[in-house]
N, CA, C and O atoms as a DFTB+ gen file, in Angstrom:
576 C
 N C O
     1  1       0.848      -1.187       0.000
     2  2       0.000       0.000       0.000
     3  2       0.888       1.244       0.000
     4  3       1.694       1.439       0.910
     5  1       0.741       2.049      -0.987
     6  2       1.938       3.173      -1.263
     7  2       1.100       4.404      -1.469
     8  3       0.019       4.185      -2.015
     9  1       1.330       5.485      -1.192
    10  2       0.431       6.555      -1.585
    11  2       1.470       7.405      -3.124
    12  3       2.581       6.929      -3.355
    13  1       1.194       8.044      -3.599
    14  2       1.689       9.231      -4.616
    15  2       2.240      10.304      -4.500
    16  3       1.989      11.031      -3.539
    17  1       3.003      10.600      -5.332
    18  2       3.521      11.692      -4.760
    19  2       3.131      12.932      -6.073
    20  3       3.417      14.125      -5.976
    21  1       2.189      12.081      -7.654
    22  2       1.701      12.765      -8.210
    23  2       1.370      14.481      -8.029
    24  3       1.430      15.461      -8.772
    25  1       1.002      14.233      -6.646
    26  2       0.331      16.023      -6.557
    27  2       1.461      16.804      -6.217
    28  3       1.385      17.995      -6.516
    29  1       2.386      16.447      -5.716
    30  2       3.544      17.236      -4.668
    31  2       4.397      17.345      -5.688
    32  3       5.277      18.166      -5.430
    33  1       4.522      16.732      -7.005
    34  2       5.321      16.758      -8.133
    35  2       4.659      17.617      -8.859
    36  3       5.455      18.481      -9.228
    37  1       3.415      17.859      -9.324
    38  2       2.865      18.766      -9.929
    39  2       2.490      20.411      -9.017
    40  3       2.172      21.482      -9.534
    41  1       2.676      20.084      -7.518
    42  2       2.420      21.223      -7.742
    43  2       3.951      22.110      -7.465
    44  3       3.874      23.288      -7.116
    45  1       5.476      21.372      -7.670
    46  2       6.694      21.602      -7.952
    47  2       6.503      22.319      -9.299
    48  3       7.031      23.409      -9.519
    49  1       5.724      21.668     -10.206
    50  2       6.029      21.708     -11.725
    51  2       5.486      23.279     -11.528
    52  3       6.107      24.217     -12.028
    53  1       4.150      23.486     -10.674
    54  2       3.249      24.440     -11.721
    55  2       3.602      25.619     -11.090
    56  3       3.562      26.688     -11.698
    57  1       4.179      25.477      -9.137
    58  2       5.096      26.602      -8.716
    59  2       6.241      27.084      -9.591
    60  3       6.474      28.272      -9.814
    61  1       6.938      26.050     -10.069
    62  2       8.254      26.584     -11.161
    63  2       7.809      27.333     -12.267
    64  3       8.366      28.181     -12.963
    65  1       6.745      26.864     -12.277
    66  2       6.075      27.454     -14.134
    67  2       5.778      29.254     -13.499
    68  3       6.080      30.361     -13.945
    69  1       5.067      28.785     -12.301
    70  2       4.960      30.380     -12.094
    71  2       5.656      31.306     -11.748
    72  3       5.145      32.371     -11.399
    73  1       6.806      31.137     -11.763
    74  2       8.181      31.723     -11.931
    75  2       8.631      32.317     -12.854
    76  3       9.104      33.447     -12.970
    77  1       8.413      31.237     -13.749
    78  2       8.710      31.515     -15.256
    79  2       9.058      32.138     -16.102
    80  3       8.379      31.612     -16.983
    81  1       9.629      32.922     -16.615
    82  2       9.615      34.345     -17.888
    83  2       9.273      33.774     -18.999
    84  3       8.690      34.577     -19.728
    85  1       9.403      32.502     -19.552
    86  2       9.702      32.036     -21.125
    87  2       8.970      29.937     -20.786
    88  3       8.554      29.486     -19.719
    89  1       9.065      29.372     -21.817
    90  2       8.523      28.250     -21.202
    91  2       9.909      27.522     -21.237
    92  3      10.982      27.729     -21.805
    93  1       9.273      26.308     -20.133
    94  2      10.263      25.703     -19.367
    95  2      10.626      24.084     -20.084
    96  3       9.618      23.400     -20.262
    97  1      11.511      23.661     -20.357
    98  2      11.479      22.680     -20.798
    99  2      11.400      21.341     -19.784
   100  3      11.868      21.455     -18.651
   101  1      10.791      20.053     -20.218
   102  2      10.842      19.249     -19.356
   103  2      12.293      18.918     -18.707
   104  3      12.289      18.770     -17.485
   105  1      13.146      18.827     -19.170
   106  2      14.578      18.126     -18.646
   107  2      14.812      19.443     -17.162
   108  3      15.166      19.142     -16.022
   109  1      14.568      20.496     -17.536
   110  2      15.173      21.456     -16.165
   111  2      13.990      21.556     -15.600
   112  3      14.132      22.157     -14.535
   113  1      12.809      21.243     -15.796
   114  2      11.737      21.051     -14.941
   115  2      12.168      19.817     -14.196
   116  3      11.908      19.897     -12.995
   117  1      12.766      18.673     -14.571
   118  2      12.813      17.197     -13.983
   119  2      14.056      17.446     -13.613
   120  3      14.336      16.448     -12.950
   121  1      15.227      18.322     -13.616
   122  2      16.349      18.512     -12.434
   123  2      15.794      19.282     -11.352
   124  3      16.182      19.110     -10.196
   125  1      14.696      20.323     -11.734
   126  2      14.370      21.125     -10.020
   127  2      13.796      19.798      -9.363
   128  3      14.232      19.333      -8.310
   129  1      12.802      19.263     -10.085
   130  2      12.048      18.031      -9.244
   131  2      13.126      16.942      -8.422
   132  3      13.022      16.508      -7.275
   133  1      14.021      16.717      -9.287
   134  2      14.723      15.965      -9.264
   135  2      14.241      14.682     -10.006
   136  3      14.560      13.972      -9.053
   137  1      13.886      14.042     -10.644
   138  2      12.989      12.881     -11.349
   139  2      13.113      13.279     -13.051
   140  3      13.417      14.291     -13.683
   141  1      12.914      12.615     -13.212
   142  2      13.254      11.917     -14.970
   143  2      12.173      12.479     -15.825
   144  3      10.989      12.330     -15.522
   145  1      12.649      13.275     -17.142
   146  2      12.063      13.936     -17.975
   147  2      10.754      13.640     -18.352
   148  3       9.751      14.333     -18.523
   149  1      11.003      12.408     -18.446
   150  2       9.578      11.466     -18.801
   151  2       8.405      11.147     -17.473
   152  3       7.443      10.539     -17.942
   153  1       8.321      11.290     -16.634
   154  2       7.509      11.860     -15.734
   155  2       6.733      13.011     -15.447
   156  3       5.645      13.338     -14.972
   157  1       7.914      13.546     -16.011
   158  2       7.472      15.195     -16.027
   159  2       6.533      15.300     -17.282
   160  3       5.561      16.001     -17.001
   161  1       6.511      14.975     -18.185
   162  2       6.075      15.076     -19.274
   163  2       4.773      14.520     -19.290
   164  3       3.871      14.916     -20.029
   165  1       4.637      13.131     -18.053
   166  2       3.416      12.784     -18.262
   167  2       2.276      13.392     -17.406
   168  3       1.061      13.196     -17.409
   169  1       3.167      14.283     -16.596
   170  2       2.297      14.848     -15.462
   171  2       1.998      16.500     -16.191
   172  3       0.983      17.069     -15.789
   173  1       2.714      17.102     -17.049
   174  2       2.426      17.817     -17.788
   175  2       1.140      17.678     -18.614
   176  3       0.264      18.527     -18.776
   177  1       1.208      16.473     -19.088
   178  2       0.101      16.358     -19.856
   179  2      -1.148      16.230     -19.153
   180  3      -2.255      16.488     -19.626
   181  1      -0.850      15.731     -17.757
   182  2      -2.125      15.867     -16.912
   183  2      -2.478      17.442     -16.844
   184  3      -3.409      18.185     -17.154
   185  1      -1.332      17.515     -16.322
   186  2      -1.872      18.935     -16.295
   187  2      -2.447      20.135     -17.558
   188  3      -3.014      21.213     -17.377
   189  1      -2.166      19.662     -18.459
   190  2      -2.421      20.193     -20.198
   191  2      -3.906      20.159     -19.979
   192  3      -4.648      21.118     -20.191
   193  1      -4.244      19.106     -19.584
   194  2      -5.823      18.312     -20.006
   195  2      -6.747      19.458     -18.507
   196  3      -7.797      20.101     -18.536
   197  1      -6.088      19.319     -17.797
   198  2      -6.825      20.461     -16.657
   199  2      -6.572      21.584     -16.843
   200  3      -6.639      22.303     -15.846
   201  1      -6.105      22.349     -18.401
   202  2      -5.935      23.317     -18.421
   203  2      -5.095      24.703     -17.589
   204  3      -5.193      25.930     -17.586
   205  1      -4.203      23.600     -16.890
   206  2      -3.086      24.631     -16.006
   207  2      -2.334      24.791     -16.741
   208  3      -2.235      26.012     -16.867
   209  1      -1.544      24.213     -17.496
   210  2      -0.293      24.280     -18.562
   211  2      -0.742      24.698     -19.936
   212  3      -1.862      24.420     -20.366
   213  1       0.044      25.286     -20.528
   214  2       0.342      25.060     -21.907
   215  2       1.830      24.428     -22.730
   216  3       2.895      24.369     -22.116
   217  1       1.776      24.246     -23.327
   218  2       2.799      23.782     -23.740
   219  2       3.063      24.107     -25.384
   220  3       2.081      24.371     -26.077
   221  1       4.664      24.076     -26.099
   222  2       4.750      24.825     -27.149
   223  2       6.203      23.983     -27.496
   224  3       7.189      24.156     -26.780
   225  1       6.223      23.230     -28.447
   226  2       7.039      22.637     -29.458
   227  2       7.916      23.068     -29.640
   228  3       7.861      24.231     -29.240
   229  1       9.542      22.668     -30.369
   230  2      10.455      23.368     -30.818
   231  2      11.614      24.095     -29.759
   232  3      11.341      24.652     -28.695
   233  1      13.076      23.914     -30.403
   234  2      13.975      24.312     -29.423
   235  2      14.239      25.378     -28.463
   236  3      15.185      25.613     -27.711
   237  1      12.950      26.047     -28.747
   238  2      12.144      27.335     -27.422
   239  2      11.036      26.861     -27.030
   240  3      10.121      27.655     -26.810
   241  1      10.835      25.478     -26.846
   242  2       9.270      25.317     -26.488
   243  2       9.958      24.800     -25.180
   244  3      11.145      24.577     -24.937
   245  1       8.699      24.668     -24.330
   246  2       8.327      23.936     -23.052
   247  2       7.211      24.014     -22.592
   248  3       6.234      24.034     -23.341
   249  1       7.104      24.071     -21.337
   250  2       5.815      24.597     -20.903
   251  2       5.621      25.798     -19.773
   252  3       6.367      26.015     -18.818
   253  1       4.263      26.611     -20.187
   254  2       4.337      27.215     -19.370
   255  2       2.670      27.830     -18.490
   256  3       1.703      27.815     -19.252
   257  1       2.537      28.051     -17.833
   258  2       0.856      28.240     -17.283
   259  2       0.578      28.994     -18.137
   260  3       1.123      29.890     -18.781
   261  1      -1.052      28.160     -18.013
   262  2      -1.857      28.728     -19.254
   263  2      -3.104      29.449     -18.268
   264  3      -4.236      29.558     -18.741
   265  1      -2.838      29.862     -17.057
   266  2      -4.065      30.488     -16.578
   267  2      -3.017      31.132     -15.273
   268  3      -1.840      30.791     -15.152
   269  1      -3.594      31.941     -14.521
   270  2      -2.690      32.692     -13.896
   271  2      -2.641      31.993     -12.333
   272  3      -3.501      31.621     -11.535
   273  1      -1.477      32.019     -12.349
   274  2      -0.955      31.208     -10.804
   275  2      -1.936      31.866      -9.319
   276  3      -1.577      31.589      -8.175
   277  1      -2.531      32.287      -9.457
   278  2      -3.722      33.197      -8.134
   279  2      -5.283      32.290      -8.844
   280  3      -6.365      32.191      -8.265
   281  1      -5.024      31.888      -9.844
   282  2      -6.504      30.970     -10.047
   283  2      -6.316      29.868      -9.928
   284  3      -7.214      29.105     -10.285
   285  1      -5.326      29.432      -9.491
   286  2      -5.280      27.540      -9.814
   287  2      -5.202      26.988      -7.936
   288  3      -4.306      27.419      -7.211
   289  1      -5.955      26.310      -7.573
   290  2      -5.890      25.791      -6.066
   291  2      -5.303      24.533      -6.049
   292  3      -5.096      23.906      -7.088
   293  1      -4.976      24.054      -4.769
   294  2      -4.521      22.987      -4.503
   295  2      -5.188      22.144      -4.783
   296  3      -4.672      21.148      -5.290
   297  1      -6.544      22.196      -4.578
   298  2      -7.107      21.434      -4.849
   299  2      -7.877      20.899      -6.090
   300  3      -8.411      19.804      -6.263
   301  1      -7.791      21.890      -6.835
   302  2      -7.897      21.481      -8.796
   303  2      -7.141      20.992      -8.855
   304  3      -7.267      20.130      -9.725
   305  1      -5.227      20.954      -7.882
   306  2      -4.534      20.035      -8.852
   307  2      -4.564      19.093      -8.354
   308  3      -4.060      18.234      -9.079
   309  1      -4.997      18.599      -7.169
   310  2      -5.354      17.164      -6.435
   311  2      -6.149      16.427      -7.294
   312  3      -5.664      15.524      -7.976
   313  1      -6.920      16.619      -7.318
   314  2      -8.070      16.688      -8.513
   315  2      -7.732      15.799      -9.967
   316  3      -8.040      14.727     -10.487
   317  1      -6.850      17.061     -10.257
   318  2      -6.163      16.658     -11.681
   319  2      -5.226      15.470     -11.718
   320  3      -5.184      14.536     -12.519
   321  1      -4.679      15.664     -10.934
   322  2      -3.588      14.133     -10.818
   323  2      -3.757      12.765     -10.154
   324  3      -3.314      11.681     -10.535
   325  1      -4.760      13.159      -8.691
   326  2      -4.399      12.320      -8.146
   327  2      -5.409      10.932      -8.758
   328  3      -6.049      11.097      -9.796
   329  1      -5.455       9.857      -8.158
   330  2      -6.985       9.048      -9.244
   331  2      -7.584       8.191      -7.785
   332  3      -8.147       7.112      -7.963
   333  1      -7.419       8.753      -6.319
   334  2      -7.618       7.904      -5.393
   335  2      -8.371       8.816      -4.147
   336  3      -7.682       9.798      -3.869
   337  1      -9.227       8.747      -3.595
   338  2      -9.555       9.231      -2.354
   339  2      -8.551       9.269      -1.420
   340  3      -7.714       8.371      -1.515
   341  1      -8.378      10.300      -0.295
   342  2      -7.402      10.465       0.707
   343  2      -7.214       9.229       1.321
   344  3      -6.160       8.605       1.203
   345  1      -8.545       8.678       2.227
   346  2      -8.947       6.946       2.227
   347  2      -9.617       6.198       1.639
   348  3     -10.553       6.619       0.960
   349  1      -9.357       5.007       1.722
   350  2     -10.020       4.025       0.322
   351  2     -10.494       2.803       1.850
   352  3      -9.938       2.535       2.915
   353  1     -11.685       2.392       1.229
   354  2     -11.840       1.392       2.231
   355  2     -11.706       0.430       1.649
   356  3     -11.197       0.605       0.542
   357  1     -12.082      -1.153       2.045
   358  2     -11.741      -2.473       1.997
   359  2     -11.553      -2.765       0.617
   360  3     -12.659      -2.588       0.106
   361  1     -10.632      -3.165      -0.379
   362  2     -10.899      -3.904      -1.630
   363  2     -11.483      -5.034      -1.312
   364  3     -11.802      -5.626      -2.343
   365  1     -11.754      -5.574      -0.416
   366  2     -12.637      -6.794      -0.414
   367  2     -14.123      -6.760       0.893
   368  3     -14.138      -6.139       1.956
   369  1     -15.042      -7.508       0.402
   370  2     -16.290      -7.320       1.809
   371  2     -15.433      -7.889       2.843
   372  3     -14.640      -8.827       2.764
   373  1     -15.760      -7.105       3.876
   374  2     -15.528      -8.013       5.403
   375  2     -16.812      -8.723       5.404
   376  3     -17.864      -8.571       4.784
   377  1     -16.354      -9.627       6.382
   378  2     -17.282     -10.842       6.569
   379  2     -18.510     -10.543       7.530
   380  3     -18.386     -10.349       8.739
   381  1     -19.623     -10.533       6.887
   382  2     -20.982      -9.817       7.204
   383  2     -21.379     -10.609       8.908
   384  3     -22.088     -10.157       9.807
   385  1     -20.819     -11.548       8.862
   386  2     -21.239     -12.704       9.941
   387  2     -20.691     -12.183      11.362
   388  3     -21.299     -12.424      12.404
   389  1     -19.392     -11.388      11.315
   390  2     -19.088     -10.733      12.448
   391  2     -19.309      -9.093      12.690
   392  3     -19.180      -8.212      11.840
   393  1     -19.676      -8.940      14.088
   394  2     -20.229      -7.857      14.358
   395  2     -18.980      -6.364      13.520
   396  3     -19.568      -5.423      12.986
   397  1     -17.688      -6.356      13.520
   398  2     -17.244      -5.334      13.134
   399  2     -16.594      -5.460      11.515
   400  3     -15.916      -4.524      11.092
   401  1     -16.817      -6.526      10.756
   402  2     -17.021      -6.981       9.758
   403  2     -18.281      -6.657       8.913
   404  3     -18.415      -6.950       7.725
   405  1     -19.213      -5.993       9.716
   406  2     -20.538      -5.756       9.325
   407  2     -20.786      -4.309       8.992
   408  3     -21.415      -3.753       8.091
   409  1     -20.083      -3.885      10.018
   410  2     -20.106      -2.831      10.671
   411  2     -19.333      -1.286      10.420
   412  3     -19.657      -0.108      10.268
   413  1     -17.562      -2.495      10.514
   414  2     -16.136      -1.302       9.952
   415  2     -16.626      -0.389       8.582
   416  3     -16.345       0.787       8.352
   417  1     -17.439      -1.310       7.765
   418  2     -17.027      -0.188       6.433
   419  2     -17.935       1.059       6.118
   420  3     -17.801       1.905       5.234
   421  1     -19.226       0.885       7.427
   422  2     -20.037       2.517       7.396
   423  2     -19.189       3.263       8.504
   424  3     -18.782       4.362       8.128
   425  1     -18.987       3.053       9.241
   426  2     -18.001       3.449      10.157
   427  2     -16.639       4.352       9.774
   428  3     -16.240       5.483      10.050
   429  1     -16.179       3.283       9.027
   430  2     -14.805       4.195       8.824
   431  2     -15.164       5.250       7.028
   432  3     -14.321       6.017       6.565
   433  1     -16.284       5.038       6.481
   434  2     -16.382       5.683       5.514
   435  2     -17.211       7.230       6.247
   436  3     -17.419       8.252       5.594
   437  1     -17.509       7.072       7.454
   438  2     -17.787       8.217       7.690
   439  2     -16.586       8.938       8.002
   440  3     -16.459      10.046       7.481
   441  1     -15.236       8.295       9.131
   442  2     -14.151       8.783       8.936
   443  2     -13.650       9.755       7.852
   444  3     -13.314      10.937       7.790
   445  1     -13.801       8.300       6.718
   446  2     -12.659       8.998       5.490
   447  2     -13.591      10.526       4.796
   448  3     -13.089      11.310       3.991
   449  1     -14.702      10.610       5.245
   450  2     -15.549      11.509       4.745
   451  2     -15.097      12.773       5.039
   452  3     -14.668      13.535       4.173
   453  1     -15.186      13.115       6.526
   454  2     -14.840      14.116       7.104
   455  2     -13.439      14.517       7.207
   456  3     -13.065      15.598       7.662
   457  1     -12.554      13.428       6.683
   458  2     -10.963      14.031       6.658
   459  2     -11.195      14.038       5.608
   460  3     -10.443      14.957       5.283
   461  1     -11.847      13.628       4.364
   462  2     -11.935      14.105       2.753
   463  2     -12.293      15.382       2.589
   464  3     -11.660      16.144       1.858
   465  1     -13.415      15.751       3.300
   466  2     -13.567      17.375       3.521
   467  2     -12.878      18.467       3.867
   468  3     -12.864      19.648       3.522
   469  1     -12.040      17.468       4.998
   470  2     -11.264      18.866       5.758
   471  2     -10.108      19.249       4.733
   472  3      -9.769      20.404       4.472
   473  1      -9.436      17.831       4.075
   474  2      -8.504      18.187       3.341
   475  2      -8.918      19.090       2.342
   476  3      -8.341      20.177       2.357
   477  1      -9.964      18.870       1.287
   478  2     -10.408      19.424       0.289
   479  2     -10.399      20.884       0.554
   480  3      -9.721      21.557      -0.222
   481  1     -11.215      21.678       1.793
   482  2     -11.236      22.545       2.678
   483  2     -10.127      23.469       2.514
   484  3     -10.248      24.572       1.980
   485  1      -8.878      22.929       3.054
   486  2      -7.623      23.007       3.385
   487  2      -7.042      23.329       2.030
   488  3      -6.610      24.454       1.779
   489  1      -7.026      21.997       0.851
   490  2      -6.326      22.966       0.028
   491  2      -7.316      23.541      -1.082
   492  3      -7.079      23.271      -2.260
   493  1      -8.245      24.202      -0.799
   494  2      -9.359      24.661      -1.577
   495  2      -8.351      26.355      -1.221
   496  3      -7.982      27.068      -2.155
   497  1      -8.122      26.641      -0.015
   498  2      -7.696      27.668       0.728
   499  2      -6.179      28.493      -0.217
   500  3      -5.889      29.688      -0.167
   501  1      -5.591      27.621      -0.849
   502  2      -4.052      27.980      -1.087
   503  2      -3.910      27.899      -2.145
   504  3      -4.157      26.744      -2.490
   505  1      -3.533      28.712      -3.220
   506  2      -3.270      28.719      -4.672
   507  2      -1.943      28.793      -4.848
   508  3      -1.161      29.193      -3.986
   509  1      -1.457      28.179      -6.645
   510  2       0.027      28.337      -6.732
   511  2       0.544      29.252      -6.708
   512  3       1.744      28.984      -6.754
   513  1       0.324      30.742      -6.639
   514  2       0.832      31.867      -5.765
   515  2       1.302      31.772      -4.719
   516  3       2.475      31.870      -4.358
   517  1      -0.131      31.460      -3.867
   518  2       0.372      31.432      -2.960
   519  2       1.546      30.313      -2.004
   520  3       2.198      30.351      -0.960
   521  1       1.246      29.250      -3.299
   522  2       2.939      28.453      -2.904
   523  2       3.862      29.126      -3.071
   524  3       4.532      29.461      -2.094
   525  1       4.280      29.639      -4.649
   526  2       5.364      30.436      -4.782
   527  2       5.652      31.932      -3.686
   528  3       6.773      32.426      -3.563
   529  1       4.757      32.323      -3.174
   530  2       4.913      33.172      -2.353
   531  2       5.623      32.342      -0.744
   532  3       6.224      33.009       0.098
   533  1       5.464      31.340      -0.653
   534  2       5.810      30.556       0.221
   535  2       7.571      30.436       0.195
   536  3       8.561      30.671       0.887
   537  1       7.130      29.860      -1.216
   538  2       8.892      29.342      -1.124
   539  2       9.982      30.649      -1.157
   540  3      11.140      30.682      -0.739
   541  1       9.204      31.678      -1.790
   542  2       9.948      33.226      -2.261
   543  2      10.392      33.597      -0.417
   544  3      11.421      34.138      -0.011
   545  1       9.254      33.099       0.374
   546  2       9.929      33.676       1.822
   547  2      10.754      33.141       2.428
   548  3      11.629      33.800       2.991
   549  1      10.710      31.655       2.492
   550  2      11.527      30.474       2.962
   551  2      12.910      30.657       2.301
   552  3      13.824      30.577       3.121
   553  1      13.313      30.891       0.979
   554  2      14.570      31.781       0.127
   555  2      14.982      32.616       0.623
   556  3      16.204      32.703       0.505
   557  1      14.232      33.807       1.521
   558  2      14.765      35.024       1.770
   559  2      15.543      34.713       3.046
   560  3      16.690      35.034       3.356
   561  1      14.522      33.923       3.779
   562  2      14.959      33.566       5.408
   563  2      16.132      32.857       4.995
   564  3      17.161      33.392       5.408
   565  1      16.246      32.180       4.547
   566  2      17.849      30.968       4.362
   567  2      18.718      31.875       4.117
   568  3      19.855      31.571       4.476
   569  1      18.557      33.220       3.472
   570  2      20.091      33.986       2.785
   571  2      20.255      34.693       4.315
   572  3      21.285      35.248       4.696
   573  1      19.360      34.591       4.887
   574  2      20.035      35.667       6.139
   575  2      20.667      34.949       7.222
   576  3      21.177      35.567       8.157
């Protein structure tokens, strides 16, 4: 059982993009990430299809946001990448015959409900601005 790191990679990609002056090519997008061109490329294209990126061909092409870094939330790009609920309950029935077998999977789906909310909540709150405004302070503090 492994979780993703899909979103935390894209939202690397789409903070860098909003940096940007010119578009970015995948290979120095996949050295800030640290991870392999071809990752980047496929998470680009996720992101193409959700309309955060654009992208542009040719030995000046790369990519670069196609909508402005103060409109895009955390949570459109959760959205966009990820393909799994925060919690997932049983891939298989528990066994109806015992009392918490009967029981666990309304139970904990009310759980995963209310931490599905809070998260959603949470990054409904923070746009890629306001990441890049994040990291722009965390930069300043380190030089001093």
């Amino acid at each position: 059982m492994s979780t993703s790191s899909r979103f935390a990679v894209a939202v690397h990609i789409l903070t860098l993009l909003a940096q940007a002056k010119e578009p970015l090519p995948s290979s120095m997008i996949a050295g800030s990430v640290g991870t392999n061109p071809a990752l980047i490329r496929r998470l680009i294209g996720a992101l193409t299809d959700a309309g955060f990126v654009s992208t542009t061909m040719g030995s000046t092409g790369g990519a670069l946001l196609a909508r402005p870094a103060e409109s895009i939330t955390l949570l459109e790009v959760f959205r966009a990448v990820e393909t799994s609920a925060l919690i997932t309950l049983h891939q298989s029935a528990p066994n109806p015959a015992c009392l918490v077998g009967r029981e666990i999977t309304g139970a904990l789906r009310n759980v995963a409900d209310r931490a599905q909310s809070a998260m959603d909540a949470a990054l409904a709150e923070v746009t890629i601005a306001g990441m890049l405004a994040d990291v722009e302070r965390a930069g300043q503090r380190r030089k001093r």
